[in-house]
N, C-alpha and C positions, 0 to 999 in steps of 0.2 A: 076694263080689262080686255073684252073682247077688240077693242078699237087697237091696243097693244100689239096681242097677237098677229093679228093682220098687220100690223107694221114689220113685226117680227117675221112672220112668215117671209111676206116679200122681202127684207133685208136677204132672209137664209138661200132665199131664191137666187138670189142677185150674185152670190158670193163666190159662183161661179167664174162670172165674168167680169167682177171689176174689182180691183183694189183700193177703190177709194169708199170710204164711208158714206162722206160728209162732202159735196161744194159748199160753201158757206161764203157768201158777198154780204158785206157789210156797207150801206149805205152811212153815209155823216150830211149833215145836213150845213150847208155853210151859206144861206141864204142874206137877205140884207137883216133880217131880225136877228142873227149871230153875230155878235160885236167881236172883237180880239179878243178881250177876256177870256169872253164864253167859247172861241174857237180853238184857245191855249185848250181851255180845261176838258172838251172835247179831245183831244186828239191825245193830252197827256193823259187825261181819263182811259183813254182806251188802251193805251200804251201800258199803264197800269193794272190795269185788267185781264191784258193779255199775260201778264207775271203771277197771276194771284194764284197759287200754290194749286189751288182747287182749279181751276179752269188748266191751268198747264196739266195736273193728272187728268182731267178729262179729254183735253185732245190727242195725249199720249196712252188712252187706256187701250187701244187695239192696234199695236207697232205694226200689225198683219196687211191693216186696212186704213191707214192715215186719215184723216182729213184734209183738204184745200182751203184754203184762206185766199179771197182777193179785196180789198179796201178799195173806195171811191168817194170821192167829195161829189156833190151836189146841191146844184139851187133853183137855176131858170131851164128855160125848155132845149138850149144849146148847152149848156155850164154841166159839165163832167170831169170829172178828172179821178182818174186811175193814180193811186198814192201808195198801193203798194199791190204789187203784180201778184195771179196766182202763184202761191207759195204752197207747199205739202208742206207740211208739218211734221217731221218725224223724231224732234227734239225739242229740247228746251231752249237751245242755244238757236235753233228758228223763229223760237217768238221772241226771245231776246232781240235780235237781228230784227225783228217788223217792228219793236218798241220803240229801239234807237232811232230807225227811220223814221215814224211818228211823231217822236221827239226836237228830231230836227227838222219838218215839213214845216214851210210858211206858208203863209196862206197868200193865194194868187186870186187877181182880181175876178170877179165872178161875176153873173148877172142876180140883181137882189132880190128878185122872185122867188115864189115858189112853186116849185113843177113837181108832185106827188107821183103822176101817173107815168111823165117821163123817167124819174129815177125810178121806178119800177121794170118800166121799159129795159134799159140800161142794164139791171144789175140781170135782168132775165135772158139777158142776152150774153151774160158774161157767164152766167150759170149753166148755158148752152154750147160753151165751149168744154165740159168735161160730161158730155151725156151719158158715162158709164159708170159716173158714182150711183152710190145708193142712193142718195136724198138730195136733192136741192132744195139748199135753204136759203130764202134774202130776207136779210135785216135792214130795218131802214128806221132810222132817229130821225125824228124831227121836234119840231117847237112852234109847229105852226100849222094852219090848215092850206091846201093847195088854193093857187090862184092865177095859176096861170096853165097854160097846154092842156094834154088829154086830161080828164077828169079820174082821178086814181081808181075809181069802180067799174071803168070803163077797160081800166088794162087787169087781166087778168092771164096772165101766162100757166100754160097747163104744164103740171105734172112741177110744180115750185110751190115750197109751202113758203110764205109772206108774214113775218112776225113785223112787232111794232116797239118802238122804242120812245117813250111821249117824254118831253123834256119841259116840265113846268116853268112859268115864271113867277112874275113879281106879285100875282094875286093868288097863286098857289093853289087851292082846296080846288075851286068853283074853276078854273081855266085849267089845271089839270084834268079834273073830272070830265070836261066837256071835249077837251083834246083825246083824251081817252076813248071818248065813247066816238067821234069821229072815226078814228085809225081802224078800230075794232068793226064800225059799219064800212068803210068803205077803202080801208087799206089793206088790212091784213086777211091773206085766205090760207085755206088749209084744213085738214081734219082737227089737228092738232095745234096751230097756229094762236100766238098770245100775244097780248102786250103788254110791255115791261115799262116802268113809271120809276124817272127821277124828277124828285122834287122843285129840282132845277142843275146847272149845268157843273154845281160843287158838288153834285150829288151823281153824276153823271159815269164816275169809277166804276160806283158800289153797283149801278143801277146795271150797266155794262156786265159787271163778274156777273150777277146771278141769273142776266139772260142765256151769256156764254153758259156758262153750266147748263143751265135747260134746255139749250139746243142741240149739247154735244154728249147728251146722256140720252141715249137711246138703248134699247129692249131688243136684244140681238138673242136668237137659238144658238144654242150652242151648235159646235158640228160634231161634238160627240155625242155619242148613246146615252 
């Protein structure tokens, strides 16, 4: 509760001077362990997610103070790509409009590594284009551990909370559990900062809806008496 508060506090603080709630960057992980399948069900997974009744009333719960959305693919220590540009959010028919595009993105050639610390870099940087929201948040899925560039424990960008999104595979229990406890030691920071676990990448929707909900459900003061 107390930990609340203080978020709340500084939110009410903030409301002064900025109109944005929420930056929110969404990392995808499109490295060489992402086959076609699994990069379909990724991007239509989140495409769908983006529509789930509950997460469209959460980004729509304060018309006052929007949220930002920006999406980015990722894999090796050059391989970036911006898939769908800061967007506010001040409809339903804006995430309709980021779903379509999701929909229709193919997937372009990439380096098949995995660079943790660099798409960190990346999305901190991109979070640092709107420094007068309340919260920067980066989300970042992956299906694997880093293995190449800065070492993810190494980049630690201030004042950005780092959730985690572990995408299981084909032994499931025991390599999820272990992806898990990785992300949580050395990806994700924050007071508040979690990570979210699909089973694998057909599970990839649902896993999506319930972190968006969690991240866009925040503990605001009111400005009235």
């Amino acid at each position: 509760m107390r930990r609340w508060l203080w978020i709340a506090i500084s939110l009410w603080a903030g409301m002064a001077q900025a109109d944005c709630r929420q930056a929110l960057a969404l990392g995808l992980d499109v490295s060489g362990s992402v086959d076609e399948r699994e990069y379909r069900l990724q991007l239509d997974g989140l495409a769908g997610a983006l529509l789930d009744p509950e997460v469209v009333a959460a980004f729509l719960s304060m018309p006052d103070a929007p949220a930002r959305l920006v999406i980015y693919e990722w894999s090796g220590p050059t391989s970036q790509r911006i898939v769908q540009r800061w967007t506010e959010i001040r409809s339903r028919e804006d995430l309709a409009q980021i779903a379509t595009r999701l929909t229709n993105t193919g997937r372009a050639l990439r380096e098949p590594s995995t660079a943790l610390g660099r798409s960190k870099a990346f999305g901190a940087t991109l979070l640092a284009q709107h420094p007068t929201c309340w919260r920067h948040v980066l989300d970042i899925s992956g299906d694997g551990e880093s293995n190449t560039g800065p070492r993810p424990q190494d980049v630690t960008p201030p004042g950005v909370t780092i959730n985690g999104l572990v995408i299981g595979g084909d032994s499931q229990e025991t390599e999820v559990s272990a992806l898990s406890a990785y992300f949580r030691t050395y990806v994700i920071q924050g007071a508040d900062a979690f990570v979210e676990v699909a089973t694998g990448f057909d599970d990839y929707q649902s896993a999506m809806s319930r972190k968006l909900k969690r991240e866009l459900t925040v503990l605001v003061l009111s400005r009235n008496p």
